[in-house]
KOLFIKE-357094 format. One record per residue (C-alpha): residue in three letters; x, y, z. Coordinates in steps of 0.1 Angstrom, whole numbers, plus 2048, in hexadecimal, padded with zeros to 3 digits. Layout:
N
res,X,Y,Z
ALA,X,Y,Z
...
This chain:
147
res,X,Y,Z
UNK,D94,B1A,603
UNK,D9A,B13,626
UNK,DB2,AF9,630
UNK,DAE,AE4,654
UNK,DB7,AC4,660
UNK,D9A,ABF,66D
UNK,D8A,ABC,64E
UNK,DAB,AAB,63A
UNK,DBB,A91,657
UNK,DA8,A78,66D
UNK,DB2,A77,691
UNK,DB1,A55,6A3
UNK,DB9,A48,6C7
UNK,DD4,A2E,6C3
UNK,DE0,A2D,6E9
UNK,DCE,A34,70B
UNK,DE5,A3E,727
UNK,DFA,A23,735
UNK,E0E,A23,753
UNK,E35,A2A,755
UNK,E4A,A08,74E
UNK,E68,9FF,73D
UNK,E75,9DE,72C
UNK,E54,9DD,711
UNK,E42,9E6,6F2
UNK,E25,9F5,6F4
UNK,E11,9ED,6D7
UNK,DF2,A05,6CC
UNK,DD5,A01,6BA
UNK,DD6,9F7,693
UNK,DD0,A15,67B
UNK,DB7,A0D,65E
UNK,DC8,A27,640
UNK,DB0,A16,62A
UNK,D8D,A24,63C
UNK,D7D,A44,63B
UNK,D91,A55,623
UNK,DAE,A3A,619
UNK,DC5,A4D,628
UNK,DED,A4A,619
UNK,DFF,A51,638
UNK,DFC,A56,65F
UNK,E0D,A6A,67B
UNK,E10,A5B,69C
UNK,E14,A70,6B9
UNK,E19,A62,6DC
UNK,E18,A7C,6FA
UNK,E30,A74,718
UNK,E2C,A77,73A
UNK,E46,A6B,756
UNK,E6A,A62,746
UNK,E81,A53,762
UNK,EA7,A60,758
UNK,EB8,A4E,73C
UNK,E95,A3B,731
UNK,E96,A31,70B
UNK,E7B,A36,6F7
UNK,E74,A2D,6D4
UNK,E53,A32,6C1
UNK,E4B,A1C,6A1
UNK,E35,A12,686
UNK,E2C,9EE,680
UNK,E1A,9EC,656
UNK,E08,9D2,64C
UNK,DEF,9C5,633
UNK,DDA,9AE,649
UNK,DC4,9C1,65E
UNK,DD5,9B1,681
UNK,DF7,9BA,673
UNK,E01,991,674
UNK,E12,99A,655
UNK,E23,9B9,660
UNK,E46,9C8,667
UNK,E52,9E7,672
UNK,E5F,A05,662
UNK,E83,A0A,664
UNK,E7F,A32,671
UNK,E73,A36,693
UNK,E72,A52,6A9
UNK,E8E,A47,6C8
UNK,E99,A5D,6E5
UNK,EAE,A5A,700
UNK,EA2,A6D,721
UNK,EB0,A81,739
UNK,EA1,A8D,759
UNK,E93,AAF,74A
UNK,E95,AA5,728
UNK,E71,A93,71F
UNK,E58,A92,73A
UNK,E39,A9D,729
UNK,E4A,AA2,707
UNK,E37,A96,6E3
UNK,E49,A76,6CC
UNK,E3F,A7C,6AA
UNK,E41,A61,68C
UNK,E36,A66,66B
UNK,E2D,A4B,656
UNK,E2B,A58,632
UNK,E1F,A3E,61B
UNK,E26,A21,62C
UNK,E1E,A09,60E
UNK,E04,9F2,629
UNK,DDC,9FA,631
UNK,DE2,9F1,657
UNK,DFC,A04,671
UNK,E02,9FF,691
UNK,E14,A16,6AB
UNK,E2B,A07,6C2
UNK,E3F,A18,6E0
UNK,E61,A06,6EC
UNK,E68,A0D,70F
UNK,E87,A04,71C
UNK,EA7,A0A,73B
UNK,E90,A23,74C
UNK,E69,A29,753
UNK,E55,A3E,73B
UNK,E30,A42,73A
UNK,E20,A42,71E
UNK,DFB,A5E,71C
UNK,DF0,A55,6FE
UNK,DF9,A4D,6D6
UNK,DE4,A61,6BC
UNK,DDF,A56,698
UNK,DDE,A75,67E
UNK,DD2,A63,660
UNK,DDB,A7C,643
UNK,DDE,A7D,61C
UNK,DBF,A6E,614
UNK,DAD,A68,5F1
UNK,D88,A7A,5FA
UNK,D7F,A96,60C
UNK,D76,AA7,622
UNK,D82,A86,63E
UNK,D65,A7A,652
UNK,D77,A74,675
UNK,D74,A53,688
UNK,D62,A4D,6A8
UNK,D7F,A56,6BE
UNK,D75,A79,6B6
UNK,D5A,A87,6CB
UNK,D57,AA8,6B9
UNK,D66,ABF,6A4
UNK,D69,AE6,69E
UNK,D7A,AFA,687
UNK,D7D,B23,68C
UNK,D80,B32,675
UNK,D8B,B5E,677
């Protein structure tokens, strides 16, 4: 049997480019882990652009059970960094929320002392209870090779 992600994880937009900026919270889409596969966790990964020297940058998960995440809190891991001027321009943040015990998730991305942009957040929605995953409509297509 073949393995691929493709077929086991659903890939979501969560974040569309934003511009650099410091002193917020960036707060992407919700993640439905209970569609298309009830899915038990997700991995969030943000791609940089610009970081302006010693920018902070902190990438979390906000759970909840009602589907705006009124009722939610954050996870106590995040992913935080601290840049320098070589140090994260164009680099990945990567947070993986295994289990997180709540249907809805929600990245958020904390910018603050310094300007970072911000290209985009993707949602890997993984360990689901059905397969093969049928992906969302934030995929256009999908291929698999296969040698």
């Amino acid at each position: 049997m073949i393995e691929s992600l493709v077929k086991n994880c659903s890939f979501e937009a969560a974040m569309n480019n934003t511009a650099a900026g410091t002193g917020d919270t960036l707060n992407g889409d919700i993640i439905d882990l209970g569609t298309g596969g009830n899915f038990d966790s997700v991995l969030f990964v943000a791609k940089l652009g610009d970081c302006a020297d010693t920018a902070v940058g902190t990438l979390k998960a906000y759970c909840g059970d009602a589907s705006d995440v009124a009722d939610g809190a954050y996870k106590a891991v995040t992913a935080a960094f601290t840049a320098t001027a070589t140090n994260s321009d164009n680099k990945l943040v990567i947070l993986d929320v295994v289990k997180p015990g709540k249907r809805y998730v929600r990245p958020d991305f904390v910018r603050a002392t310094a300007n970072i942009a911000v290209e985009s957040i993707i949602a890997i929605k993984y360990n689901s209870k059905s397969y093969p995953v049928t992906q969302g409509t934030d995929v256009r297509i999908t291929g698999i090779s296969v040698n």
